[in-house]
Each structure stands twice: as structure tokens, then as C-alpha cells.
N, C-alpha and C positions, 0 to 999 in steps of 0.2 A: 374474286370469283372462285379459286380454289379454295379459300377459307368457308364461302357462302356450299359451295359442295362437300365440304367435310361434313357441316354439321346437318346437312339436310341429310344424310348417308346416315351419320349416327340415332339422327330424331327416328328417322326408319327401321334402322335395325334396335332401337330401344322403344319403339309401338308392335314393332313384330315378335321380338324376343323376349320383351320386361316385361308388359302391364296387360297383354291382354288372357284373357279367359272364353273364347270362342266357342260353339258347337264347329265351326270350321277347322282350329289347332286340333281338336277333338278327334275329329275325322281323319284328318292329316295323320295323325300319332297312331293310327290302327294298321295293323300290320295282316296282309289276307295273302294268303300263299293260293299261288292257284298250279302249282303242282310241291303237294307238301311232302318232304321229307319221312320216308316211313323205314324206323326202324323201333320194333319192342322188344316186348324182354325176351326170348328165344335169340333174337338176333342177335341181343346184348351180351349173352351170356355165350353165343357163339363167337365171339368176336375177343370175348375173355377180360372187356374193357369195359368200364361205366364211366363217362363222360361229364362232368359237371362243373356250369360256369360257379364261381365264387370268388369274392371281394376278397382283396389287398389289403384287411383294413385290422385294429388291435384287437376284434375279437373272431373274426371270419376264418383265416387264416395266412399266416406268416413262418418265419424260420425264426427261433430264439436257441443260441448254443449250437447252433445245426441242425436243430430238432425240429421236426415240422409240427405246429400247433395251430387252434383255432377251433371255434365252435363247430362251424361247418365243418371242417375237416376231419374231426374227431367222429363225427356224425354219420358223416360220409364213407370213412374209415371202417366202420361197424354195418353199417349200410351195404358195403361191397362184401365183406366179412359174411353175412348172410346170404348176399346172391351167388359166393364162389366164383368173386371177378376182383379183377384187379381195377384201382381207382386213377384215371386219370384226371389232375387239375385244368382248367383254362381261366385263367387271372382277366376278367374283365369290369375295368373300373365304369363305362359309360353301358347302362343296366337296359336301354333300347336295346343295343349290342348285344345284349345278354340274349334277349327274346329274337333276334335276327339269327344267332348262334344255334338256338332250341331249333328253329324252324328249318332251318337250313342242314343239320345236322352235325355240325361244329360239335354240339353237346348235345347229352341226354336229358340233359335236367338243369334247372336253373337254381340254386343252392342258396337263398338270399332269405333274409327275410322280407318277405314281398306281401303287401294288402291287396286286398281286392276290389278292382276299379272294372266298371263295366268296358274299359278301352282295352284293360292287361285280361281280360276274360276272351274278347277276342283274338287274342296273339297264344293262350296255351289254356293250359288244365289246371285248376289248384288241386294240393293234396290236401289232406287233411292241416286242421291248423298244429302247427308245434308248439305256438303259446300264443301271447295275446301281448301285443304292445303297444304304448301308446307316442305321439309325437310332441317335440318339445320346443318351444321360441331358444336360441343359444343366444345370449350378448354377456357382457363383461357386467361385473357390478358398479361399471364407472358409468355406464348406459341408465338412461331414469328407468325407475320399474315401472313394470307394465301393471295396470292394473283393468283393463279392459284395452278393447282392442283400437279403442278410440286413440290410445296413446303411439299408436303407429304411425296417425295419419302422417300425410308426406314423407315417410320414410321408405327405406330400400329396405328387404328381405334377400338375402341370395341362396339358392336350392341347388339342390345337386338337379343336372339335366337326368330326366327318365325316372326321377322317384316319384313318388306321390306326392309328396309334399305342395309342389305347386298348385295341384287340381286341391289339395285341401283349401291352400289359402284362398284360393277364386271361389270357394264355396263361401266362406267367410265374407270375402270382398262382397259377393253379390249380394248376399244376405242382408250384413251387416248398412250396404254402401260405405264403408270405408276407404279413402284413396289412401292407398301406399302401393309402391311396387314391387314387383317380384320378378327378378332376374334369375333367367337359370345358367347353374353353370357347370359347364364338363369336370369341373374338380369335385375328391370326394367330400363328403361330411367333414370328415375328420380334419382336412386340409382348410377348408371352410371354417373351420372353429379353430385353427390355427390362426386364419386369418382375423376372426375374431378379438381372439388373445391378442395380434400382434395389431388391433387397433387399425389394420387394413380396411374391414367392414364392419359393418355395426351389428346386424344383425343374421343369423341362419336358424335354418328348423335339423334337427336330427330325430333319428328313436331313441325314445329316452333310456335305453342303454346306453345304444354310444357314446350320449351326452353324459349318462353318469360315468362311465366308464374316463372317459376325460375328466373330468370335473374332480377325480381323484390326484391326479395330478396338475391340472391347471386352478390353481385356488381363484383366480378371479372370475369364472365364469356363474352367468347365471341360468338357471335351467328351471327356473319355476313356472313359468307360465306353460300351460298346458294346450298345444293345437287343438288338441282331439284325446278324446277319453280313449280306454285299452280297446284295441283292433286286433281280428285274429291277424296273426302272418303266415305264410302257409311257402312251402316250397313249388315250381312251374314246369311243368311235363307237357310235350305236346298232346294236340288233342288225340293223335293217333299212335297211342302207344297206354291203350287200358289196361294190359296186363301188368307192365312197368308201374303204370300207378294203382293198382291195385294190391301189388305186394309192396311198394312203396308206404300207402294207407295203413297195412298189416303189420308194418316194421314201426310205422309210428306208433298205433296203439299197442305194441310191445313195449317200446319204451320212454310212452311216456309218462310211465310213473315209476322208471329205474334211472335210463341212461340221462335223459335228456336235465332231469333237475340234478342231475351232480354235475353234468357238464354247463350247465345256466349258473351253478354257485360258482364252480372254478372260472370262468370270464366273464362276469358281469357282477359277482358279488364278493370278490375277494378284491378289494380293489391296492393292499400294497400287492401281490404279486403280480396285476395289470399296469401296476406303476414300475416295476421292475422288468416288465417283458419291453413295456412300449418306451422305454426310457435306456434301456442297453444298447451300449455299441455293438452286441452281439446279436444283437433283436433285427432282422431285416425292416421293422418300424422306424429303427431312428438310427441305424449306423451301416454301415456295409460290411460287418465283419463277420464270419462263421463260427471262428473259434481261435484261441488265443495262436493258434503255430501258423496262421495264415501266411505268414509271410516265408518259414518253413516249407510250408505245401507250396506256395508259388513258384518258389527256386525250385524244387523236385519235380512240379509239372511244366517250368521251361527244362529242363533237360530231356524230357518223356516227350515233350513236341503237344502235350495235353494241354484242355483250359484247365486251369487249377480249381475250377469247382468239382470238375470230373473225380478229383485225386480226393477233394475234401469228402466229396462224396464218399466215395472208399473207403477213406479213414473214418468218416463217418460208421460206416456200415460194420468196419470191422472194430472202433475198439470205443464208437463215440466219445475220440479225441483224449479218452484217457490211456495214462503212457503205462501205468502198472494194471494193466489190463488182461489176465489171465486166463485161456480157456479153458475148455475140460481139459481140451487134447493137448494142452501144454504150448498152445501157441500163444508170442507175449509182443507187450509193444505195438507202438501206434497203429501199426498193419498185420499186427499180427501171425508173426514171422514163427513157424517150427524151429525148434532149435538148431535141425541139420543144415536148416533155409536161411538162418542164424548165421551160424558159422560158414557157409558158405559164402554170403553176401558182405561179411566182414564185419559182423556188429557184435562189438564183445559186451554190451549193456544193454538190452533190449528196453532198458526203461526210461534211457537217456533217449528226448524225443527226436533230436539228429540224429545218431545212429539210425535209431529205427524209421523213420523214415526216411531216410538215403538208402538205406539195405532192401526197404522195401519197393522201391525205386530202381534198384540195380535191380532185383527180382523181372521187377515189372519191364524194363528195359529186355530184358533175357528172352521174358517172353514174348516182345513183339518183335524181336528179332528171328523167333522160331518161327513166328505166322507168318513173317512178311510178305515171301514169295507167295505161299499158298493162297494168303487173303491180301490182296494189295491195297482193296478200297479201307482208307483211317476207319471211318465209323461201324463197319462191318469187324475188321479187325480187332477195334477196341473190347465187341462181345467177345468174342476168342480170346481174349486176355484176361479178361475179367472173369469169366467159366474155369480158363485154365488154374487160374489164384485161387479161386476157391477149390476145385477139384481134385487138380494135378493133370497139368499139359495130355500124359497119357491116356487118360481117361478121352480129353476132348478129342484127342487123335483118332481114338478109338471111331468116336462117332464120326470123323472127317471121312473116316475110311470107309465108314457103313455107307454113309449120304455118300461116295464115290463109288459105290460097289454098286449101288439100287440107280443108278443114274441121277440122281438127284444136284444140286447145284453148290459144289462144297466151298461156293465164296458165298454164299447167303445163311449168317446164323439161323435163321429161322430153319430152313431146312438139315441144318446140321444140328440144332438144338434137340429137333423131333427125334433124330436117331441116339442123343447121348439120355433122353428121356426115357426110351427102349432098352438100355440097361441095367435094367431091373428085369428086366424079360430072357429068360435063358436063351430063346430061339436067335437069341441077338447078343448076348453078350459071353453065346458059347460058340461064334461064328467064328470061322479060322483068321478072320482078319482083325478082332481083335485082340489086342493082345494085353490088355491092363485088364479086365474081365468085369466081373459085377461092380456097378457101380447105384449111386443112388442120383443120378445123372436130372430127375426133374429138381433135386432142389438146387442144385446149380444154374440152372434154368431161372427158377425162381429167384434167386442171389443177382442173376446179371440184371434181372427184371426191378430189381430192388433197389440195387445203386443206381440203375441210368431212370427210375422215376425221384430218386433223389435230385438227383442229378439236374432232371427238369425244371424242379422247383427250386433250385442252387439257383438255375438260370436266368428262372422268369424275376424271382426275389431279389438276387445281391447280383451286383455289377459285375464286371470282368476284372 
């Protein structure tokens, strides 16, 4: 009896979930907000954040060395660059999720390359197209080739859930009548042609980038069969946010005959340095590492009480992990220690990468022993730390003591931030309570803003 209900459960959710192509799935998959999320670009640009879901994946974006890369990111990068806001990521591999995030206001924008289906026209706005792609059959070259679509019959297809892909092949199926089935599945493309490779399934669809992009490194794959001729792809904006996509629109037709084709050859057409990003232990794609001192930074952020992405972070920001790292102003080594901060901390080699970061560690240790009482909460504190490193503690005192003077809240950096930004301003930084004087106190601001969005995508990309 329980054998006779298993597979009645299974035959259902594989007529529910594999093989059908309904106007009722259709329907179901449309997303209608009846009180939608209203935030545009005035707001965006008040808020000082731009929001954008994008893929985990080898050309989207990831960390390789530390370094944060990726088509869309780069994109994205330049994008904010232009608005005068700072770029927030949200990693979302299941692409419903993505358009739930838009509507909801999770995010401003959906960062993918996404085609246009009269269901995903319901759920946002396309922008202008960025290029035109088309989709591609993935199997192994141990698989028979396909030479029409008759060669599928009774086979499995498996699609990532939320792409297009599937509504393509039920166009096919219908057309055609060919029986084969199409499974979808919450894993990405890329994992999917993994599976492939590893002879797990036989068949999947990607955009024939990714597929070539893999196909550089995986020599047995095959990618010649062609779903669907070139399709624009375009980026997704909610409906109510025209001004965002209108200077969105204005940003494309600026670059897309600069930015956009050098950043299309560097991950999609260079394919040894995409065999070396998605194939490094250092690559958030295939290993868990940051950077060769990992295991250095870990010991330095258990004695700091930090996660140790925090610290790579850091190190990141100040010497991108290199040890003979020199600044103008003569600060050397991994964190990038003054010579007086040098000698004080006890590092007589600033280029030997234990010394300097232990010294920078002791530093750091110093300074949250100064905040403690003042700021008690970690996360709050950790900004006080990381302003003070780059600054000098006095500096941010200075502003602790403003935000304490005006009544303001001197455990919340934000408000303390706004007064060390004010030192630049003589009516503020010639006030009897400071005492370290003119300071250049926003790009400090900007510095803690820097590490802790590294910091994020340390988080979201590589493990603990």
C-alpha cells in the first residue's frame, strides 16, 4: 500500500512539475501586486543605495583573489558611478525570487539577462536590450547528436525553475508534437551542466554564453543545437519607477558601444582567463578561498572576536593582500601600518605577512578597546574601528563629541558619521570641542562604506 502511494505522489508531482505546458501554469506563474512597492530614482538616490538582484554564476558575479568581478557587476559598478550612489548586491539563484524581490522592494532592479515573455511583462518593465542571445540544447558528446527535434522523443530536458527556457520548449512541444519531458529545477545552469558532465542527466538548455563559457573548460560538452535564434535580453525595473528606467535606458545607450563590448570580450570571449577564474581555489566558483594568508587572517580575526571575512575585507581594501604594498604616505604591509604604528605595534618587517598582520591586529585590538564603553553594541562599534584605522581615532572622537554636543545618538555611526563628514566645514571643525581640527572626515565615511560592502559579498560568496 505505501509503495502503491509513493509512486502515485511521484506520477503527480512529475504531470504537475515535468511535462505540462498549460494556459493555467501560465496564469499561476504571473505575479500582480495589488499594493506595489513604490520607490524611484529621487528615492534611490536619497537613500544613497541602488539595489540589484544578480546571479552567483561564472560570468554574473563572484570574488576571484578577493576581488569582486562579473559582467553585471562591473555593469552595475558604472551604473551607480553615474547615479552618485553606492551599489548594493542581493545574490538570488531562483529568478521568480528575483521578480518577488523587484516588487516587493528587496531590490531596485533585476541584473540578469532576462528575455521577454508576455508572463515576465506582467511582473516589471524591460529596459532597453544590452544584447541579443540566443539558447542552447547542453549534453555530453557521448549523448547521440541531435539533428532535429525528433531525436529527443522520450527524453528528459532539465531547466533551471523561473527561466525561460521551459515556456521555450512547450513552444516546440506544442508545435512540433514531440513527447519528451521537461523538468524544472531550482539548481543553476551552470550546476545543471555540471550535472551533465558528471553523466547525472542527459540533457539541459542554457544561454549560449554560459554554455560557451563552460564548454571552455569542460571538453566534452555539446552546445550545437540551437533552441532559439538570437533574443534581445534586456535588464527588469518595476512598473513604477519610470524615471529609474529612463536614465537606466540613457546609461545603456551610452555604453553600448564603449563599455558594454569590452566587458562582453573580457567574460564571454576570453575563454583561458574564464578557465582560470571558474577553475581557482581562490575563485568563489570553485573553492572557498580569498587569498593565499587565509588561514593568517583567521588566527588574527579569532583573537579580534571578528569573522575573518571582516579582516580579509580590510586587508583586502588596504593592500589587496599584497605584502610589499606601499602608499604615498609611506604606509606598508598587509594593513597598511605608518611607520610610527609600525614601531609601536612591534613589526620590525612590514613586508613579512605575519608581522604585519599581527601589528595590524594589535592596532586594531587598541582601537576597540578605546570604543568599547562608548559604543558597546559589536556591529556599531566595528564602524568606529574601521573610521578610526583609516583616519586616526582623534578625528572620529572629534565627531563622537559633535554628535554628543547637538544631542544626537553617539552609539549610532550613522549619526556620528554625519558629524565627522562636517569636518570639512570650519563652523564644525573650529568648535571648542574639537580638538584634532580639519579633517577630510566623508572619505572615511566612504572607506567604512567600502570594507563592510566587501565585506557583504565576502559573506554572501565564501563560507565562514
Amino acid at each position: 500500500m505505501r509503495k502503491s502511494v509513493v509512486i502515485l505522489f511521484s506520477t503527480l508531482i512529475l504531470i504537475l512539475f515535468g511535462v505540462q505546458c498549460t494556459f493555467l501554469e501560465q496564469q499561476l506563474n504571473k505575479v500582480r501586486k495589488e499594493d506595489p512597492y513604490i520607490l524611484d530614482l529621487e528615492g534611490i538616490k536619497k537613500r544613497g543605495i541602488l539595489r540589484a538582484a544578480v546571479d552567483n554564476n561564472s560570468t554574473g558575479y563572484y570574488i576571484y583573489r578577493g576581488r569582486r568581478m562579473g559582467y553585471e557587476y562591473e555593469l552595475l559598478q558604472d551604473l551607480t558611478k553615474e547615479l552618485g550612489v553606492q551599489l548594493n548586491l542581493v545574490l538570488v539563484s531562483d529568478i521568480d525570487k528575483a521578480f518577488d524581490f523587484l516588487n516587493d522592494g528587496t531590490v531596485d532592479l533585476i541584473a540578469m539577462n532576462l528575455e521577454y515573455s508576455p508572463e515576465r511583462d506582467e511582473m516589471a518593465t524591460f529596459s532597453r536590450p544590452l544584447g541579443d542571445i540566443s539558447t542552447v540544447l547542453v549534453g555530453s558528446l557521448q549523448s547521440p547528436k541531435i539533428q532535429s527535434w525528433q531525436d529527443l522523443e522520450s527524453d528528459t530536458v532539465y531547466v533551471r525553475k523561473g527561466a525561460i527556457y521551459k515556456s521555450q520548449l512547450c513552444k516546440i512541444k506544442d508545435s512540433l508534437q514531440v513527447n519528451f519531458t521537461v523538468i524544472e529545477s531550482p539548481l543553476h545552469e551552470e550546476t545543471l551542466i555540471d550535472q551533465v558532465v558528471d553523466g547525472e542527466i542527459k540533457w539541459t538548455i542554457a544561454d549560449q554564453n554560459i554554455a560557451q563559457a563552460n564548454a571552455t573548460y569542460y571538453d566534452g560538452l555539446n552546445i550545437s543545437w540551437k533552441v532559439t535564434e538570437s533574443e534581445d535580453v534586456s535588464w527588469a525595473l518595476r512598473d513604477n519607477s519610470p524615471k529609474l528606467l529612463g536614465t537606466v535606458n540613457k546609461w545603456l545607450d551610452q555604453e553600448k558601444n564603449k563599455l558594454i563590448p569590452i566587458l562582453y570580450a573580457k567574460y564571454f570571449l576570453n575563454s583561458k582567463n574564464s578557465y582560470f577564474r571558474s577553475t581557482s581555489p581562490f575563485s568563489s566558483l570553485a573553492g572557498n578561498r580569498i587569498s593565499v594568508y587565509d588561514e593568517l587572517i583567521q588566527q588574527g580575526a579569532q583573537e579580534l572576536g571578528w569573522d575573518w571575512r571582516l579582516l580579509a575585507s580590510l586587508v583586502y581594501k588596504e593592500s589587496r593582500f599584497d605584502t610589499t604594498a606601499i602608499s604615498y604616505a609611506g604606509a606598508q604591509g598587509l594593513l597598511q601600518l605608518m611607520p610610527v604604528t609600525l614601531e609601536r605595534f612591534g613589526v620590525t618587517n612590514p613586508n613579512d605577512p605575519d608581522q604585519s598582520l599581527m601589528g595590524g591586529v594589535r592596532y586594531l585590538r587598541y582601537l576597540d578597546k578605546f570604543w568599547m564603553e562608548r559604543v558597546p553594541e559589536t556591529n556599531e562599534r566595528i564602524k568606529f574601528i574601521l573610521s578610526s584605522y583609516n583616519i586616526g581615532h582623534g578625528h572620529v572622537e572629534d565627531a563622537w563629541r559633535l554628535a554628543l554636543k547637538y544631542g544626537s545618538n553617539t552609539q549610532s555611526w550613522d549619526e556620528v558619521a554625519y558629524f565627522l563628514e562636517q569636518k570639512t566645514n570650519p563652523e564644525y571643525y573650529r568648535d571648542p570641542v574639537v580638538r584634532s581640527g580639519f579633517a577630510k572626515g566623508h572619505l572615511a565615511v566612504r572607506y567604512v562604506e567600502d570594507v563592510i560592502n566587501i565585506f557583504e559579498s565576502y559573506k554572501a560568496l565564501v563560507s565562514p
